[in-house]
N, C-alpha and C positions, 0 to 999 in steps of 0.2 A: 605463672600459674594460670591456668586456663579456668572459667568459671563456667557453672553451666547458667541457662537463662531462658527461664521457661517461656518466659514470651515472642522469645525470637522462634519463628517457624521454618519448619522442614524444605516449606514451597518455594521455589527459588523469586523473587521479585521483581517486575518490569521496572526500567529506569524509566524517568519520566521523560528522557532524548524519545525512547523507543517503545510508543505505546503497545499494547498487543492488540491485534486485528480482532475487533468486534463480527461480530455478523451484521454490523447496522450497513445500508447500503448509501448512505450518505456520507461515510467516514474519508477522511483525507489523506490520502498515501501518497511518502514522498517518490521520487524516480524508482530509488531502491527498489522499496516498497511493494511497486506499480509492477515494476520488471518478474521481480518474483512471482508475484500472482499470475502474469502471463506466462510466467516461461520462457521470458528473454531475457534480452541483455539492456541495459540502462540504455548503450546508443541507438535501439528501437524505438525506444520507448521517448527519447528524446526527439527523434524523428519523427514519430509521432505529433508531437506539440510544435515541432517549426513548423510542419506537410500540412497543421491546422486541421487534421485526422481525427483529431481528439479534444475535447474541452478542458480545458485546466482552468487555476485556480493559483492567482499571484498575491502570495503573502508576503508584501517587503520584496525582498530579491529572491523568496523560495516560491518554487514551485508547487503544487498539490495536486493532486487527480482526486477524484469522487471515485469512491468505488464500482457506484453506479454508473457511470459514464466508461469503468471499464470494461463492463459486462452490458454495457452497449455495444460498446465498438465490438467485443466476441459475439455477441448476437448476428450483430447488419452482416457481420463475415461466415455466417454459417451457411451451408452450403443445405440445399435439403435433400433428403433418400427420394431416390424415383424408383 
């Protein structure tokens, strides 16, 4: 028998593995994460952090990006209109 339960909601719910992407620009995004916002692939984006490209963030043996240091590095790479 199935009950119903008005307090459980429609909205589906973040795990606490997988926060959701705030707009703050100080927020910490794993490789995944990081690759997704660029639009690449995870081994970019690792290359990134060995080439010393980009500034991360060692928590224990996990990695982090600032989001703002991602939209640095698409900044310094933009090219401008002549």
């Amino acid at each position: 028998m199935v009950r119903y339960n008005p307090q459980r909601s429609a909205t589906p719910q973040t795990s606490a593995r997988e926060p959701a992407l705030l707009a703050n620009s100080g927020q910490l995004l794993t490789i995944n994460q990081a690759a997704d916002y660029l639009g690449t692939g995870q081994r970019f984006v690792r290359r990134l952090i060995s080439e010393r490209r980009i500034p991360y963030v060692k928590l224990g043996k996990h990695v982090r990006l600032e989001r703002s240091a991602l939209e640095g590095f698409i900044d310094s790479g933009r090219v401008p209109r002549q």
